[in-house]
N, C-alpha and C positions, 0 to 999 in steps of 0.2 A: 661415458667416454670423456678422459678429461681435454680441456680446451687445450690446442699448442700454445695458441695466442690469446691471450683474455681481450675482451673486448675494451674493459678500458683503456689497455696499453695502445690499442689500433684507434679509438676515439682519440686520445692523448695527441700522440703521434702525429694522425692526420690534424689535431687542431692548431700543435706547432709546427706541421708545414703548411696551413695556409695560412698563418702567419707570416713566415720565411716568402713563401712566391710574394704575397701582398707588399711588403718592404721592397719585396723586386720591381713589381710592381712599381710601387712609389718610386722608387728610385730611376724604373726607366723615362716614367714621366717628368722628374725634375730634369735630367738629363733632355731629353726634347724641349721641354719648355725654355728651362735658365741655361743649354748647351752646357751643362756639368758631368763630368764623368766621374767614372772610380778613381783617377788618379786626383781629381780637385777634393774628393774625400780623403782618400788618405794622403797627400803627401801634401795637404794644405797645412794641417796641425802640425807635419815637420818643420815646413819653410819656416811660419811661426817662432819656432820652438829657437830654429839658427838663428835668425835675426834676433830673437832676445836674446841667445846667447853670445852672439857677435859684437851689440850694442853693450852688456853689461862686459864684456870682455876688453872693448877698444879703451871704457874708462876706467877700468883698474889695470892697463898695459901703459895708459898715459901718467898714472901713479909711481910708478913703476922705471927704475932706469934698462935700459934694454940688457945687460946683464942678468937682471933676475927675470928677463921674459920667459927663457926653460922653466925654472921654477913653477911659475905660474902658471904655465899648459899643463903642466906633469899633472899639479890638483886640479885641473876642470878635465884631464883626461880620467884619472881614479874617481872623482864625481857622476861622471856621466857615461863613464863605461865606452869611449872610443878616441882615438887619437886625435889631438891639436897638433897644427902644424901651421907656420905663417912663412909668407913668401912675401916678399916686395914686388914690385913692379914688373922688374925686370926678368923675375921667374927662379931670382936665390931664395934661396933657404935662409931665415931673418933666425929662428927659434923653434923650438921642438927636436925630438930627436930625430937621424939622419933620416931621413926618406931619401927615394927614388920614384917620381910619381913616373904612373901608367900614360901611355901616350893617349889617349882618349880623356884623361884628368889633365894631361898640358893641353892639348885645345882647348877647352873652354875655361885655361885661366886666361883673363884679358893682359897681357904682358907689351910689354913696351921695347924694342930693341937697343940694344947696350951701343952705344955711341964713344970710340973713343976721342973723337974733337969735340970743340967748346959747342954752347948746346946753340940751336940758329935763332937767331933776332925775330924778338914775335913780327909777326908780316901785320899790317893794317888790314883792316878788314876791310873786304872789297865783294865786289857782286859775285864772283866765282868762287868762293871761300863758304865750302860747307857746313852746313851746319849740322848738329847731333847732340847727345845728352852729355851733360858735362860726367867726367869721370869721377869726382867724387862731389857730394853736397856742401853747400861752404861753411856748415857746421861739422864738418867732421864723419858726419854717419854715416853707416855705410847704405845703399841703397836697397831694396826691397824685394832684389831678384836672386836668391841664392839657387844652385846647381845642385842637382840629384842626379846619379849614377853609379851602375855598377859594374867590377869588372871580372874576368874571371883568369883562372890557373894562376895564384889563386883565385878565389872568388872574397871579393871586395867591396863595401859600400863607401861609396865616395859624397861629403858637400864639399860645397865650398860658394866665398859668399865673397863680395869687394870688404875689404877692412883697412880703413885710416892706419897707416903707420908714421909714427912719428919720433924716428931714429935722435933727432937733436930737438931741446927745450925750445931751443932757438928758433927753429925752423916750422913751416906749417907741414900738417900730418899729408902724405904722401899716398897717391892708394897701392893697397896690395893685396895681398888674398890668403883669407883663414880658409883649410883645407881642414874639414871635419873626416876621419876614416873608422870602419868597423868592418870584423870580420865576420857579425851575424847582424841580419837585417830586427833581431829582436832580441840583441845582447844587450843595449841600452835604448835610451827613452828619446835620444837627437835622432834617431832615423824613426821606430814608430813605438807608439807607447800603447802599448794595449790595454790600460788601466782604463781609457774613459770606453773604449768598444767593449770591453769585457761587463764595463757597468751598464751599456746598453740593452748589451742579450743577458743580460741578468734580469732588469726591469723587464723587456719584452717578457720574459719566460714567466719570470712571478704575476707581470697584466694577463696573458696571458691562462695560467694555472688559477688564478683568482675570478674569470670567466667562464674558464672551462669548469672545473674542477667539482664544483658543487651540480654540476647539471651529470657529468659523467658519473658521479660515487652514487645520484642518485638512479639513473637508468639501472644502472650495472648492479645495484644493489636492488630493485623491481627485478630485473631477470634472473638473477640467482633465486631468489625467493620464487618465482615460479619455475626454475629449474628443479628445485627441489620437491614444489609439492608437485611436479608431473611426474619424477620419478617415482613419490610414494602414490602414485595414483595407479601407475604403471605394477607396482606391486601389490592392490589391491585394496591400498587404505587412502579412502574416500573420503573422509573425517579433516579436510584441508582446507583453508582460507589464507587466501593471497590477495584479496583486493584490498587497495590503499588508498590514499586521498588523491593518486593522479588524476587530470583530468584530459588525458591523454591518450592518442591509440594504446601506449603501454599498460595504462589505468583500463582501457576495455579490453582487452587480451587477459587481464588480470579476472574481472568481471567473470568473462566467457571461460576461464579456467573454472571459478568457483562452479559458475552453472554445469558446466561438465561434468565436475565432481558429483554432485548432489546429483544430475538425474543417471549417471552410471551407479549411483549408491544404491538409488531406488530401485535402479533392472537387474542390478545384482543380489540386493537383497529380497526384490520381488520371484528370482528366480529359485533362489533358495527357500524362499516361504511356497513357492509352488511346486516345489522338488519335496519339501517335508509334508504338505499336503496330500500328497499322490503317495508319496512313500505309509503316513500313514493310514491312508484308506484301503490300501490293499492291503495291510495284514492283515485285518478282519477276513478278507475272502481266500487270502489264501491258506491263512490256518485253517478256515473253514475244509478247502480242497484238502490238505493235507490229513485232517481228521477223516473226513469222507474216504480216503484210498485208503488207508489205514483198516477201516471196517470192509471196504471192498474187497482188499487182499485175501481178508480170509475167510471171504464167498465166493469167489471166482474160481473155475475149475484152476487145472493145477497146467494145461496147458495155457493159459490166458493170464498169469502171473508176472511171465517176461513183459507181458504188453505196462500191466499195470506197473511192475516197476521201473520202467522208462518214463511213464508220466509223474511216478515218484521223482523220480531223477531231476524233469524240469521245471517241478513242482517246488522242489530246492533250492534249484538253481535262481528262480523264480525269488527264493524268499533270502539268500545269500543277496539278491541284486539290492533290493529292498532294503536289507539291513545295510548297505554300502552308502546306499542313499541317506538312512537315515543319520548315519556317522557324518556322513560331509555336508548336510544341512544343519546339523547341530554345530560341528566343526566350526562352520562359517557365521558363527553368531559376533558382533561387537565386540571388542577388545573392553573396554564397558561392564560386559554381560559375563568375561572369565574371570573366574576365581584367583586372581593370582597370588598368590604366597611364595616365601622360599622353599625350596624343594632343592634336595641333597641331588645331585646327577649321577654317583656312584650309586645309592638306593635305587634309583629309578631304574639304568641300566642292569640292577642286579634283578629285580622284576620282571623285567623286558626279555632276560636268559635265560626266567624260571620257567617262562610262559613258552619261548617260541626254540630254546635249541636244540638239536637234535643228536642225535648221534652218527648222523653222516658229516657232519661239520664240523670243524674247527673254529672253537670263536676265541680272542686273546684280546684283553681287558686292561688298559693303561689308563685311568678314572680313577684320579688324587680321590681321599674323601673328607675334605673339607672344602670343594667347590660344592657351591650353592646358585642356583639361580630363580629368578623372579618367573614365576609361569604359574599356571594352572598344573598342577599336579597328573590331572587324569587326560590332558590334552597332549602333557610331555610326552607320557607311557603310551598314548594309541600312536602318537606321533612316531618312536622312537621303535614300537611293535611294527608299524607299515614297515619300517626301513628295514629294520632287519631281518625281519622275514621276505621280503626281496630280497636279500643278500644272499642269504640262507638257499633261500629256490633256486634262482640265477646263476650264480656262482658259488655254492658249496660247495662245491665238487670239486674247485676249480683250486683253493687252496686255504690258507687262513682267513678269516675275515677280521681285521681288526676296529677295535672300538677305543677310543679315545675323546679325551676331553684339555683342552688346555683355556688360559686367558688370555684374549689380542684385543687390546686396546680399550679394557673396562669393559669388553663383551666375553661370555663364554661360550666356547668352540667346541663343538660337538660333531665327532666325525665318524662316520661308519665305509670303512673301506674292505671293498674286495679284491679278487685278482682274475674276474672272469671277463667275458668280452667288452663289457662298456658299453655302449652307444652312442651311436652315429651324435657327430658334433652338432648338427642341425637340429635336435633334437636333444641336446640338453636343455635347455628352458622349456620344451612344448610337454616332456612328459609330466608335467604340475599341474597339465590343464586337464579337465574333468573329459573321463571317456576318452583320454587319449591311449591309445597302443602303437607300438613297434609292429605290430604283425595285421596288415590290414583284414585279414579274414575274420577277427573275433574269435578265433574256435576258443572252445574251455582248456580243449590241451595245451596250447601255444601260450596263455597269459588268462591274466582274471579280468576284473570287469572294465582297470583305467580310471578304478576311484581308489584306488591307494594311495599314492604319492600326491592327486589331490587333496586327499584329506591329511595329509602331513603338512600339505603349505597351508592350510586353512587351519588348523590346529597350532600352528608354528605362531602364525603373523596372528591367533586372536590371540597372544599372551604377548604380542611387539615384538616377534624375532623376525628374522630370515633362512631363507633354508636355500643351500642351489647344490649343484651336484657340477662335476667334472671327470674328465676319463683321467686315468694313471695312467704311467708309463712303468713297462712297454705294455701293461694291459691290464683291465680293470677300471672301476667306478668307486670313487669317493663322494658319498653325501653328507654334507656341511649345516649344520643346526647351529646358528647363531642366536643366541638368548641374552637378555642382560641381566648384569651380575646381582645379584641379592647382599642388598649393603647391609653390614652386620646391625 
C-alpha cells in the first residue's frame, strides 16, 4: 500500500510550523515585554522609508523654482510607483497633479485657516499663553511623525508627512504637507516592501531545511529500507539485512527486523527439512504396502478383492500425498541452490501442453518466441504444470483458457487465465499457502491435496519471481508468473 503522505513531507511540514508558532511565539513576548506590536513592525520601515523620502525631496524642491515642482513629483512618482502631491499650509494644492483628497486624508493634514485681514501682532508672551511643539524645525526638516491610512470606494493608501515649503528664495520655508497615494498596499516599496521580509522567511526556511533535512532524508531513508525488506520477508525471502550504524530505537527496530528474518529462515527451512524427512521415510513403507497388496490381490478370494482394492486406493492416495510433499520441500530450497539459466517461455509452455492438455479443453497460446527468462528450467515447467492443470480441472468446461506472456517493466509476465468461477476475494493470497482448500471437508472429489499452488509460489520465488492471482470480470481467475528477464 502506497503512502498518501510520505512521512518526510509530514516531518518537513511540521518542522516549518514550529518554526512559524516559535517566531509567534517571540513575537508575542517582545510585544509584552518592549509593548511592540505588528503595526511597529510593519509600518515602522514605511515611516522610515517617507521621511527619507521627504527629507531628500524638501532639498531638491529648494533647488528647484516652484514651476518645475510638477516636474519633479511626476519622477519620484514613476520611481517609486505612487503619487506625490504637496499642499501648503493652508490645505491648496502647491504641485502635482489635481487631486481631490478623501475627507479622512483632510483631517489629519495640520492646516492653518485662510485669513483675509492683515496677519495679528505677535502677543508677548505671558503666563496664559500655551505652550506645544513648534510647527516646523528651524532647519527646515520636516518632523518625524508621518500618517498611514487607508480609504475605500475606491480603495486607497494614503501618507503624508509636514514638508518645508518654500514658495520665494527670499522668504523662510513655510510648513506644509507631502501627500504620498497608492492604489495597492504592494504596488510600490513607500507603503511596504517585501524584499527584506521575503529575505527573512527565505533565511528561516534554508536555517531551518539545513537542521532538518539531513536528520529527515536520514530516518525516512532507515524506514524505507525496512519497508522493503518486510515486504520481501512477507513474501518468503528471508536472505535480508537492514541494520545500519543507528544508534537509535530506529537502529534497534532495524536489528529486531534482521533477528526476525534469520530465525523465521530457520522455522521455515526447518520445516521444510522436516516435511522432506517424513516425506522420504515413507516411501520406503509404502512401496513396501503397495508391493504387499499387489501379491495379496492375487490370493485373496474373488469376494474379498473389493476390500483389497480400496486399500489400494488409499494406499495411493497415500503415496500421491508424499510425492506432493516431496515437490514442495524440494521447491522450497534457496534461490542459491536453483539452477538458474535462460530458458525460452514459449518452449516451456509448449511442454507444459504436451504434458497436461486434454481434449475437453480449449487452451489458446499468445507466447512471442524470443522472450527468454532467468529461472531454473525444471522449476518453470512444474510451476507453469500446477497452473494449468487447475485451469484445465476448474474451468475447462467453462470456456478458453488463455496463455500469454508479455514484458512490464524489465520483468516477464506470464499469465494463465480462465473463465470459470474464480474465488472468493479473501482467499486470493491464502490459496499459496501449503494445505490450504476452498472446500473445508478435504474429500478427494472436491480438490487435491492444497500443495499445488504452493508449490508454484515456492518454485516461482526460488528462481527470484513472484506469482499472485486475481479474479476476471465478469468471471474467472488470472494467475500472474512474474520472472526477470534474461539479458542477452
Amino acid at each position: 500500500m502506497k503512502a498518501r503522505l510520505p512521512l518526510f513531507t509530514k516531518v518537513l511540514f511540521r518542522a516549518f510550523l514550529n518554526l512559524c508558532l516559535l517566531a509567534l511565539v517571540i513575537a508575542f513576548i517582545v510585544r509584552v515585554q518592549f509593548r511592540m506590536d505588528a503595526r511597529s513592525f510593519l509600518l515602522a520601515p514605511a515611516q522610515d522609508r517617507i521621511i527619507a523620502l521627504a527629507h531628500t525631496l524638501a532639498l531638491e524642491l529648494n533647488e528647484t523654482p516652484p514651476s518645475g515642482w510638477g516636474t519633479v513629483l511626476e519622477q519620484y512618482s514613476k520611481t517609486h510607483g505612487a503619487g506625490f502631491y504637496l499642499f501648503d499650509e493652508r490645505g491648496d494644492q502647491l504641485a502635482g497633479p489635481e487631486l481631490q483628497l478623501p475627507r479622512e486624508v483632510m483631517e489629519r493634514i495640520p492646516r492653518r485657516e485662510r485669513r483675509d485681514g492683515p496677519p495679528p501682532q505677535d502677543r508677548p508672551p505671558g503666563p496664559d499663553r500655551k505652550k506645544g511643539p513648534p510647527e516646523r524645525a528651524r532647519d527646515g526638516r520636516p518632523p518625524a511623525s508621518p500618517f498611514l491610512l487607508a480609504t475605500s470606494n475606491p480603495t486607497r493608501y494614503w501618507a503624508g508627512i509636514r514638508f518645508p515649503v518654500r514658495q520665494d528664495p527670499r522668504e523662510d520655508p513655510k510648513p506644509g504637507t507631502l501627500i504620498l497615494m497608492s492604489s495597492s498596499m504592494f504596488g510600490g516599496e513607500v507603503f511596504f516592501d517585501f524584499k527584506p521580509w521575503l529575505t527573512v522567511v527565505l533565511a528561516m526556511v534554508l536555517v531551518s531545511v539545513a537542521v532538518w533535512l539531513p536528520f529527515i532524508r536520514g530516518m525516512t531513508r532507515s524506514i524505507s529500507r525496512m519497508t522493503r525488506a518486510t515486504g520481501q520477508i512477507a513474501e518468503g525471502r528471508f536472505e535480508v539485512h537492514v541494520a545500519d550504524q543507528r544508534r537509535d530505537e530506529i537502529g534497534q527496530l532495524s536489528e529486531a527486523i534482521d533477528r526476525m528474518a534469520s530465525r523465521l529462515s530457520g522455522f521455515v527451512n526447518g520445516q521444510k527439512r522436516f516435511l522432506s524427512g517424513i516425506a522420504h521415510e515413507l516411501c520406503t513403507p509404502i512401496a513396501t504396502i503397495q508391493f504387499g497388496l499387489g501379491n495379496l490381490e492375487r490370493r485373496v478370494e474373488e469376494d474379498q478383492r473389493d476390500a483389497v482394492a480400496d486399500i489400494q486406493e488409499e494406499v495411493q492416495h497415500m503415496s500421491a500425498l508424499v510425492n506432493e510433499l516431496l515437490s514442495f520441500s524440494r521447491a522450497g530450497m534457496k534461490v542459491i541452490d536453483a539452477k538458474l539459466a535462460k530458458v525460452n517461455v514459449a518452449a516451456t509452455v509448449a511442454r507444459v501442453l504436451e504434458r497436461e492438455a486434454s481434449a475437453e479443453s480449449t487452451i489458446a497460446v499468445a507466447v512471442e518466441d524470443e522472450l527468454n527468462v532467468l529461472a531454473d528450467s525444471e522449476y518453470l515447467f512444474r510451476a507453469l504444470s500446477n497452473v494449468v492443470r487447475n485451469a484445465i480441472r476448474y474451468a475447462g468446461h467453462a470456456g478458453t483458457i488463455r496463455i500469454s506472456a508479455r514484458t512490464i517493466e524489465g520483468l516477464i509476465s506470464i499469465t494463465v487465465a480462465d473463465s470459470g468461477p474464480g474465488v472468493p476475494e479473501h482467499a486470493l493470497e491464502e490459496i499459496f499457502a501449503p494445505f490450504y482448500r476452498l472446500d473445508p471437508s478435504r474429500s478427494q472429489e472436491t480438490g487435491g491435496l492444497g500443495l499445488g499452488l504452493a508449490i508454484v509460489k515456492s518454485c516461482v520465488e526460488s528462481c527470484g519471481g513472484s506469482v499472485h492471482c486475481r479474479n476476471r470480470q465478469p468471471s474467472g481467475l488470472e494467475v500472474e508468473i512474474r520472472l526477470p528477464k534474461a539479458e542477452l
